[in-house]
C-alpha positions in Angstrom: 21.3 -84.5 21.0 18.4 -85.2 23.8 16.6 -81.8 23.6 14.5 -82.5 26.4 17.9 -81.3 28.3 18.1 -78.8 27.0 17.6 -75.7 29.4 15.2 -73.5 28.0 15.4 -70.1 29.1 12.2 -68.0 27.9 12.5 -63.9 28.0 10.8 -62.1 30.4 7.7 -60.2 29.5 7.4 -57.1 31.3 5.6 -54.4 31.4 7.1 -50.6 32.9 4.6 -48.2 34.7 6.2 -44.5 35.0 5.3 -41.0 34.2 7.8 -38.1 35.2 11.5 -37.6 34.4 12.7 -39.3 37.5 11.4 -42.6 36.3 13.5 -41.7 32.8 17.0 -43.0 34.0 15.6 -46.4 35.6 13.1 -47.2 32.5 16.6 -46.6 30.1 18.2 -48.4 32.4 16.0 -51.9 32.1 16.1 -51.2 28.3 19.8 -51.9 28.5 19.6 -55.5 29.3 15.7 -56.3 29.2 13.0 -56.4 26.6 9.9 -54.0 27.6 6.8 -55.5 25.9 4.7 -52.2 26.8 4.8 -48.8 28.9 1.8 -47.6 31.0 1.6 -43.6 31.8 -0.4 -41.1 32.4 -2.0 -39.3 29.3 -0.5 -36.1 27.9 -1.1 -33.2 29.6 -2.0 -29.6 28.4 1.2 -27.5 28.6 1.6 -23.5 28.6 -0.7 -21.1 27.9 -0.7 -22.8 24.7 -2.8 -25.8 26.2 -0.8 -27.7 23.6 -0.6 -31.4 24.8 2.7 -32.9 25.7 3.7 -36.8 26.4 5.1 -37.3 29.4 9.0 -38.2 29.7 8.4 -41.6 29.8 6.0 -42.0 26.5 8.9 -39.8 24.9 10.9 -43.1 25.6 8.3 -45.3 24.5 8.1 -43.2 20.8 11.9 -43.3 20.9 11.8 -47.4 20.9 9.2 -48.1 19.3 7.8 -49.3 22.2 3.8 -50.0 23.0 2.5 -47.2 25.0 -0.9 -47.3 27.2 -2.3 -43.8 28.5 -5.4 -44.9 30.7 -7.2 -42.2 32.6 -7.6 -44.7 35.1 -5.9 -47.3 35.7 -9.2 -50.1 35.7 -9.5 -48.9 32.0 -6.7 -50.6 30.6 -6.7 -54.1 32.9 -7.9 -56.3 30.0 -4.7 -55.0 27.6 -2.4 -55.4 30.5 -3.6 -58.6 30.7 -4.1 -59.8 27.1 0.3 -59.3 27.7 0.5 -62.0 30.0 3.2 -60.0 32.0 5.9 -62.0 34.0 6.6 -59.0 35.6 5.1 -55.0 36.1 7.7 -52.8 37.0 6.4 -49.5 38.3 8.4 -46.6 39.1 6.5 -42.7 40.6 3.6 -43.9 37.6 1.3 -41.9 39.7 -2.3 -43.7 40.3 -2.5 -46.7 43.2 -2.8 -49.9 41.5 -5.7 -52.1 42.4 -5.6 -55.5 43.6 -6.6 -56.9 40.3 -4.0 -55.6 38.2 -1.4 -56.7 41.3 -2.8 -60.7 40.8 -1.6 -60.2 36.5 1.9 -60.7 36.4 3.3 -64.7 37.6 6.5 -62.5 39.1 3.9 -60.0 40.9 4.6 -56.5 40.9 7.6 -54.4 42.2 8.5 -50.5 42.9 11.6 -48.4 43.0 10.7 -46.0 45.5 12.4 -43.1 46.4 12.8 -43.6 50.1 14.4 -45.9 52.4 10.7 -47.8 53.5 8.6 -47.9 55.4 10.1 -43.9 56.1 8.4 -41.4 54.0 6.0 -43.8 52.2 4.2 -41.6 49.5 4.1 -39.0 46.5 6.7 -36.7 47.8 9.1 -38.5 49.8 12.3 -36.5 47.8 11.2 -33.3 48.8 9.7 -34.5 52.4 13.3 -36.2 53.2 15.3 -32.7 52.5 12.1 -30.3 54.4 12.3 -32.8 57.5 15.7 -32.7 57.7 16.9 -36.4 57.3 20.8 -37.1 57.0 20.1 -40.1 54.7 17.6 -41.6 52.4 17.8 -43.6 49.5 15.8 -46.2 47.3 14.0 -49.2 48.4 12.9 -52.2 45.5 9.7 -53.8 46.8 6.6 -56.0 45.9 3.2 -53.7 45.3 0.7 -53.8 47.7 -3.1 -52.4 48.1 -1.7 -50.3 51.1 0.7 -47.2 49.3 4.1 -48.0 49.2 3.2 -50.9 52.1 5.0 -54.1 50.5 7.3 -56.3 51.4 11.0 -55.0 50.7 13.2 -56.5 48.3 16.5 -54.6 48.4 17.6 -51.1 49.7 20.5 -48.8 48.8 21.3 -45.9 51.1 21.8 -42.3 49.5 23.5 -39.4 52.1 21.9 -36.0 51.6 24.2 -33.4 51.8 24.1 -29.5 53.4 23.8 -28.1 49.6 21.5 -30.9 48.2 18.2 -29.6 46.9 15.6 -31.7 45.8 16.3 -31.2 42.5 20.2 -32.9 42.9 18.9 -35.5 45.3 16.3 -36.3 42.8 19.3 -36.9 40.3 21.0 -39.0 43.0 18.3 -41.1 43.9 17.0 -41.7 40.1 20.7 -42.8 39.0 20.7 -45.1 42.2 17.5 -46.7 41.4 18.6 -47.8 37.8 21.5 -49.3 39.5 19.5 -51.5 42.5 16.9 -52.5 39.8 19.8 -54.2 37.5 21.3 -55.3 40.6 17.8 -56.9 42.0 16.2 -58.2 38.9 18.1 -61.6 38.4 17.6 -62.9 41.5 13.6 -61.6 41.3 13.2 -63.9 37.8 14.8 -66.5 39.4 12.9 -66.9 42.5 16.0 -66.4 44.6 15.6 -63.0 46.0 14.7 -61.9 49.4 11.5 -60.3 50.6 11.3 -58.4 53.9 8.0 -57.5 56.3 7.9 -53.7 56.8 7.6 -52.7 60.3 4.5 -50.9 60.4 5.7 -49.2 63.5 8.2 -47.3 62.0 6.1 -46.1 58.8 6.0 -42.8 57.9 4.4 -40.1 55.6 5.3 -37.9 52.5 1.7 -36.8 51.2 2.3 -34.5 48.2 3.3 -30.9 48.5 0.2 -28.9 48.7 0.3 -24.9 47.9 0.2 -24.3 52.0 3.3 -26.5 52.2 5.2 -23.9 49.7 4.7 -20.5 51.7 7.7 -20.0 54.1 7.1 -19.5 57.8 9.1 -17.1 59.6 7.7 -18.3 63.1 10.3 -21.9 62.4 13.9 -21.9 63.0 16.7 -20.5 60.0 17.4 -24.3 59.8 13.6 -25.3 59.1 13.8 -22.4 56.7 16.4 -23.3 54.7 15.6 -27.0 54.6 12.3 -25.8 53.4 13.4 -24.0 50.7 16.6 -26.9 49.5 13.4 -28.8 49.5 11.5 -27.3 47.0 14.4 -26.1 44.6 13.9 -26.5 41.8 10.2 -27.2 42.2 7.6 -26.0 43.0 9.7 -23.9 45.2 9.2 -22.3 48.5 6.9 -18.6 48.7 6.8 -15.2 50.6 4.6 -12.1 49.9 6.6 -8.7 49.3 4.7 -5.7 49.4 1.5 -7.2 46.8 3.6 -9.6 44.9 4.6 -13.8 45.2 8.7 -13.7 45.8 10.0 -16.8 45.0 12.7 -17.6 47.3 15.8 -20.5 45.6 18.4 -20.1 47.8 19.4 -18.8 50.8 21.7 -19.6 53.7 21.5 -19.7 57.6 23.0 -16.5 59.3 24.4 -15.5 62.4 23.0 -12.6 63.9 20.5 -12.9 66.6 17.7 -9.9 67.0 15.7 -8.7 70.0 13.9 -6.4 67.9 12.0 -7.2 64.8 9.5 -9.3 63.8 9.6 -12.7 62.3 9.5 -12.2 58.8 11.2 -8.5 59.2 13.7 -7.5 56.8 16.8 -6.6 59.2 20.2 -6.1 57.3 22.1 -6.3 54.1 25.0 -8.4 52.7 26.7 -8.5 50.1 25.0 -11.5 48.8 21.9 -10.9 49.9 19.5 -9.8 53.1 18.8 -11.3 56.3 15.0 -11.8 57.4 13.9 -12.4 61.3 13.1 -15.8 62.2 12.3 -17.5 65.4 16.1 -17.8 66.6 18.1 -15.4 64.1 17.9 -14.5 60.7 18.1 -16.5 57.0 20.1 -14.6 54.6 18.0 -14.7 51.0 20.5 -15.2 47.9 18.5 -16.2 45.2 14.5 -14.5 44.2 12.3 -14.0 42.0 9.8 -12.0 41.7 6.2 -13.2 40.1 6.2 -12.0 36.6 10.4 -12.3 36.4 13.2 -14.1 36.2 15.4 -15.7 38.9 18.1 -12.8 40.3 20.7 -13.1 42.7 19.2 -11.2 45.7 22.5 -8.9 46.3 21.0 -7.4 42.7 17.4 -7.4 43.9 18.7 -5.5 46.8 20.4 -2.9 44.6 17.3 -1.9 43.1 15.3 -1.6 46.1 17.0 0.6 48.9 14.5 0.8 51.4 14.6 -3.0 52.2 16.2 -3.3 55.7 12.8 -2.6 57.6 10.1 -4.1 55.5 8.1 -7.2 56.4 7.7 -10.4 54.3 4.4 -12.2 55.1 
């Protein structure tokens, strides 16, 4: 036998770079066919009142296989481990720190992303919530090569995902996590093998998802009930969206547009009941509140929040 023929196929050695549950699916996902020499996340965070420390959901992977697992505060910390590992390829998925241009030059294959969006829309931290708040029809998951600029590399592969009337961030995060675990298989072969394509992003369609920030969360009654509503699908089941009744944070989960229009009132005005809820003012008719909670309780349908408070149809939410 001439063994110089022979076709020597060496394993991959890659490296995985996630931190929250979304990146859970696609990381078990490459463990089904791949070999992960090591995980990178973020270091356990304090949890409760407890301030007991937790791992995050991707180390709890890691632990589970046995797996190496690096918790840099920063990034730079851990460049010399990363590259004593002579990675072929670093596969980072929502790992939550921008990668420097140092760690991008390690691997021979470079380094790729599943994003949650359909790039160069809603390039950022938040681009599952943003998609649902702005009001798109569609997003989905883009595979691409890391860049200095965030999310700014060329694209690999895209998959569309529709988002529906009822989705909240919380099922379209489902969505989008299951679809990334299916593009990455379906991407990687042709990314070892040098065969796969790789696409400029127009920079003159780019836009933004910067991370929800406390401001973003309080509802605005001056919008329309279809802003409103988006706004709240959009941060269900977190952080979720805000209002202030009477002295105390209400919590609002779920609610529906209705169809009364008022003349009277004021945005944010309290201005009839139903049997599922009440109606609050807003800049062309009224949002019907279905689910609360009240800061110091539990979640409660709102038709039962309504039974215990009366005096409601009046009152103002600020």
């Amino acid at each position: 036998m001439d063994f110089d023929k022979i076709n020597i196929v060496k394993e991959p050695t890659i490296i995985f770079m996630g931190t929250p549950d979304f990146s859970v699916p696609v990381l078990k996902g490459l463990l089904s066919e791949y070999k992960v020499r090591a995980i990178v996340t973020q270091p356990d965070k304090p949890f409760g009142r407890s301030g007991e420390l937790r791992p995050s959901p991707v180390k709890e992977v890691a632990m589970e296989n046995n797996i190496l697992c690096l918790q840099p505060n920063k990034i730079s910390e851990a460049l010399q481990e990363i590259n004593a590992l002579e990675p072929d390829l670093i596969i980072t998925c929502a790992y939550g720190q921008i990668l420097p241009l140092e760690l991008l030059q390690i691997p021979r294959l470079g380094c790729i992303n599943v994003h949650a969006s359909l790039l160069p829309k809603l390039r950022g931290g938040a681009p599952i919530h943003r998609a649902i708040i702005e009001g798109h029809s569609k997003t989905g998951i883009t595979i691409m090569y890391m860049a200095e600029a965030m999310d700014a590399g060329d694209i690999i592969s895209q998959e569309e995902v529709i988002i529906t009337d009822e989705d909240t961030a919380s099922s379209l995060h489902d969505k989008l996590s299951s679809v990334g675990t299916s593009l990455l298989l379906k991407t990687l072969p042709s990314i070892l093998d040098g065969t796969n394509s790789r696409m400029v992003q127009d920079e003159s369609l780019a836009t933004y998802a910067f991370v929800i920030k406390r401001e973003d969360e309080k509802l605005d009654f001056n919008k329309t009930k279809k802003q409103v509503v988006n706004q709240v699908r959009g941060l269900n089941s977190f952080p979720g969206a805000y209002t202030v009744f009477g002295d105390k944070i209400m919590k609002v989960w779920k609610c529906r547009q209705g169809e009364n229009v008022y003349d009277e009132g004021y945005p944010g005005q309290i201005m009839a009941i139903y049997p599922d809820g009440f109606g609050v003012k807003v800049s062309n008719g009224e949002v019907i509140f279905t689910e609360i909670q009240l800061a110091g309780k539990g979640k409660m349908k709102a038709s039962d929040f309504v039974n215990g408070h009366k005096d409601l149809v009046g009152k103002i939410l600020k």
